[in-house]
N, C-alpha and C positions, 0 to 999 in steps of 0.2 A: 846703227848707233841709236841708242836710246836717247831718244830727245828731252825727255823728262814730262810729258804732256802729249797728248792726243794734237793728230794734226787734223785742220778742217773737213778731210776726205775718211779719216777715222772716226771722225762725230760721228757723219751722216752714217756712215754701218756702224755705228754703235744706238745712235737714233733709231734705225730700223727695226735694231733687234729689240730695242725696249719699249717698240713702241709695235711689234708683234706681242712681245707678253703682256703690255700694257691692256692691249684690246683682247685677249684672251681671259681676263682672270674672271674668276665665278662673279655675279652678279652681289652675291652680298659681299665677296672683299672692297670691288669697289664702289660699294655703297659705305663700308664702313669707313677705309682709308680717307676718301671720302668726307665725309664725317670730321676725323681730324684733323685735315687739311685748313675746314669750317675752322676749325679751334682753335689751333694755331697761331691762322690769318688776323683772325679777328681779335685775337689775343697782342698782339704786335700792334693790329690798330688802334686799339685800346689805349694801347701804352704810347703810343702818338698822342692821343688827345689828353690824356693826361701831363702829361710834357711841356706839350705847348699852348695850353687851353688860356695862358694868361699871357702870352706874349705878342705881343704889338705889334710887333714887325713881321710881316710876312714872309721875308726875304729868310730870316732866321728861323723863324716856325717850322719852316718848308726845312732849312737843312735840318734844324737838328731830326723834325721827322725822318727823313731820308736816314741817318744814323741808325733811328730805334729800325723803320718799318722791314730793314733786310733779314732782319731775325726772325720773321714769320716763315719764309721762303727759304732758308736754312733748314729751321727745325721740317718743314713740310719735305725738302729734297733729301736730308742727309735719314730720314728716319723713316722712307719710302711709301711717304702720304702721296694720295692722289690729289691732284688740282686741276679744276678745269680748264686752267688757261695754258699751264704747261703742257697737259695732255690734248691740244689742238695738232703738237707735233708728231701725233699720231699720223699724220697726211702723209709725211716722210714713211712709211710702212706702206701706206695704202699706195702709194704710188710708184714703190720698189712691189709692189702686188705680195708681199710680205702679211698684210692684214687685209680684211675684209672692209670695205667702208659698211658694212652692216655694225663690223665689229666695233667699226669708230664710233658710229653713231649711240651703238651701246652703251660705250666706254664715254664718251661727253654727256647724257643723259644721265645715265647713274652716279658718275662722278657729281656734276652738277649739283643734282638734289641732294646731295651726300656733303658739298660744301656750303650748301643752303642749310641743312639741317643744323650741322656743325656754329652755324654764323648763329643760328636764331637760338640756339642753347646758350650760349656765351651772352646774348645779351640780354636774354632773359633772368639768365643767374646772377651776370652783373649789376642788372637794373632792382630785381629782388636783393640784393646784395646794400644797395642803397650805394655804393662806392664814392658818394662826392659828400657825405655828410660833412667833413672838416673842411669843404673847400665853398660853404657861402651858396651850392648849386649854381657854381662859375663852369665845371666841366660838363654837366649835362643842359645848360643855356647853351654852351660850347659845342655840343653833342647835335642841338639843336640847328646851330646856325650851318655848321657843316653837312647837315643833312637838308636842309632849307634851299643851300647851295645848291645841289648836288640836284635835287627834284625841281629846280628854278630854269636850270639848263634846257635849250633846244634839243630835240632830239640828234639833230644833225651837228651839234658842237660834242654829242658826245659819242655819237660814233668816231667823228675824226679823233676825237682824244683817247677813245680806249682803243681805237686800232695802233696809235703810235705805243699808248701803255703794254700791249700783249709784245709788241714787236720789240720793246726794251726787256719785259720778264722774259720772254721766250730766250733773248740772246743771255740773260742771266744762266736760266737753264740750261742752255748750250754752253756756255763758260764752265758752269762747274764739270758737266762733261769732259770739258776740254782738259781740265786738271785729273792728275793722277792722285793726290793725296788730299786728305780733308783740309787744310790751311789752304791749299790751293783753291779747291772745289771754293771755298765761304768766301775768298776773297772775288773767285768769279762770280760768283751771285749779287755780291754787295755793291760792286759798280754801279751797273744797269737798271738795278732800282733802287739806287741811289738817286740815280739819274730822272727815270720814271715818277718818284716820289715829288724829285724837287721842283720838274715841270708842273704837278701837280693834273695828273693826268685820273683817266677813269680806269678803274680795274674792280670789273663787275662782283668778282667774289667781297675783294675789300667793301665794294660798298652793300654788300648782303648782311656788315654788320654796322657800317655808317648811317645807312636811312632809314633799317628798322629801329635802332637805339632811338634816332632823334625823333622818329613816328611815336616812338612807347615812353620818350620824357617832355614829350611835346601834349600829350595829357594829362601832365603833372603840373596843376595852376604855378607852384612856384617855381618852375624850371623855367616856363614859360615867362612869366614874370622878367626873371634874370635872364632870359633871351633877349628879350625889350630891352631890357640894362642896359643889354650889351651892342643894340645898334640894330641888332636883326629887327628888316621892314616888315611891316603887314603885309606888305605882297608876296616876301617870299615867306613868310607863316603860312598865308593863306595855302602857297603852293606849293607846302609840305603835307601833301594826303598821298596814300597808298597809289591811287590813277596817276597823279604825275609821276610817282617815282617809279614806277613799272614803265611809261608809255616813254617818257622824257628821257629816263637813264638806265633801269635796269636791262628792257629791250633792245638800245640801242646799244650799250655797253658789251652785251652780250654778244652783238654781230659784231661790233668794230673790236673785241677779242678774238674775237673768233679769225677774222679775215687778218689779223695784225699777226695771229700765232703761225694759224696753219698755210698762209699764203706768203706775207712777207718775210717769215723766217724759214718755215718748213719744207714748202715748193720752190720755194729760191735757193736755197744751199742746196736742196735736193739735186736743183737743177743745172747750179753748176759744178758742183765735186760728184757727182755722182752721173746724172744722163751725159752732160759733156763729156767724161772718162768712159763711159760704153761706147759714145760716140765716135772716139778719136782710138781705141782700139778697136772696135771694128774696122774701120777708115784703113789702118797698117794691117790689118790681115787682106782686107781688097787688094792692096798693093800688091801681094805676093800670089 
């Protein structure tokens, strides 16, 4: 009987296989896919901080963020961009011995710089673009203070927080899997970083277009200015420079996705729909 959806033991071989062609494909597809992934993400992010750039309340900022930001990870799943964070569940391949961890390591490296590249176009164009002219330079003060944040962070607050963020996208990405039809697939996506968004967690590509923005309008005397406006301390201005945001969050972001995607989502279902069921038929052919 047709259940109308994938069951959990049908992910993981569906996982495997896509994450065999995932680690196979030529080195410029996923550099370019890549690329759009960058575009996308950062495109959604964007539309976050324009949203909520004037709203007080945090509790509210955070939902309706959670509302705009699932649309990045839509358009990236349904339009078969590459993401570094989803493609962590490449491990699921590598560990059905299906892919090469050569091949993973290929495939997270090029993706990576591929949704780097993607990130830093976007805010480059939007920054030459001027986009807060009619907004007083309230969204990029705003630009500012969230990227202030974000480089203000210990390194170890943000490991823990983007390893809980990869393990809520990865389970998005496992959702839409889980669906058979596209209304299905979006609504699986939309939960989980729904979820992810509203904890306000770290997800190292998103912030590839959060801390270089507020790095490049954090140069701009009156952006800066209108940061002040807006409450953002001297301490965390001061520890908005390129060293903390690489040492503070972008490296630690980077591992605590990394361990959030391909361990607690990827080696864990792996390991029980999949080595547990090798396990327990083999177990009944002993018998016999």
């Amino acid at each position: 009987m047709d259940l109308g959806y994938n069951t959990p033991a049908q992910v993981v071989d569906y996982v495997v296989e896509t994450g065999h062609k995932k680690s196979t494909l030529p080195t410029t597809k996923m550099l370019f896919l890549g690329i759009m992934a960058g575009v996308f993400l950062s495109l959604a992010a964007h539309a976050t901080i324009i949203v909520t750039h004037n709203i007080p309340y945090l509790g509210f900022a955070r939902l309706i963020s959670g509302l705009i930001f699932p649309v990045g990870l839509v358009l990236i799943l349904l339009s078969g961009s590459e993401l570094f964070t989803g493609n962590t569940l490449i491990m699921v391949s590598c560990l059905q011995k299906k892919a090469s961890w050569k091949n993973y390591a290929k495939s997270l490296f090029f993706v990576y710089i591929g949704n780097l590249i993607g990130s830093l176009l976007v805010v480059v164009c939007l920054y030459c673009y001027n986009h807060d002219c009619h907004t007083d330079n309230l969204i990029s003060a705003y630009n500012i203070k969230v990227a202030a944040t974000k480089s203000s962070m210990t390194p170890s607050a943000a490991l823990i927080s983007s390893t809980f963020a990869n393990l809520l996208v990865c389970m998005g990405v496992w959702f839409c899997y889980t669906a058979k039809d596209v209304a299905g697939k979006i609504m699986g996506i939309f939960y989980p970083i729904f979820l992810f968004i509203v904890l306000g967690l770290e997800h190292v590509i998103a912030n590839m277009y959060y801390i270089p923005m507020g790095l490049l309008a954090k140069t701009n005397p009156a952006y800066l200015q209108a940061a002040k406006d807006m409450g953002v301390s001297a301490e965390k201005l001061c520890n908005l420079n390129l060293s903390n945001a690489i040492i503070n969050n972008i490296i630690p972001a980077t591992i605590g996705n990394l361990v959030g995607g391909a361990l607690m989502v990827g080696a864990f279902y792996w390991w029980m729909f999949f080595k547990n069921e090798q396990k327990s038929v083999k177990s009944k052919h002993d018998c016999y």
